[in-house]
Phi, psi and omega in degrees: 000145196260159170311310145326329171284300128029275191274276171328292184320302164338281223294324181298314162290327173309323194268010177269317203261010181283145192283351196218133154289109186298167196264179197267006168271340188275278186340309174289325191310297196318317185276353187257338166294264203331318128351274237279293208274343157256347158250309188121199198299119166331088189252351160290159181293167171286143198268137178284196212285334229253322190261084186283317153318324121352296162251022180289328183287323204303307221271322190272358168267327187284007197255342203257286182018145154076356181272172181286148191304319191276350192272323209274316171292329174276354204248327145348277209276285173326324191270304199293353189274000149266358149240057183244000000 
């Protein structure tokens, strides 16, 4: 296991333990990272007009698109380690 990966797992476990609930826009950055660095690029259709949480995730995992999985675990590890 590489030190990044590593570091991400931590960081994953760390965000169950925040002392503050982020408010709901940092909550999509955290699931559209997370998403990004463990599947990669979005390839479900978008959820419709009726599932609006559904697509507030889609659209913040899809704002991510194209970055790389290790990029996505490190901008991960920042964020949650700027709301710790």
């Amino acid at each position: 296991m590489s030190d990044l990966t590593a570091r991400f797992e931590a960081a994953v476990a760390n965000s169950s333990k925040l002392s503050e609930r982020p408010d709901n826009a940092t909550l999509l950055k955290i699931y559209g990272l997370y998403k990004q660095a463990t599947q990669g690029d979005v390839t479900e259709k978008k959820p419709g007009f009726g599932d609006m949480v559904g697509r507030a995730k889609w659209d913040a995992w899809n704002s991510v698109k194209g970055t790389s999985a290790d990029d996505a675990m490190q901008r991960y590890i920042d964020l949650i380690e700027s709301l710790s």
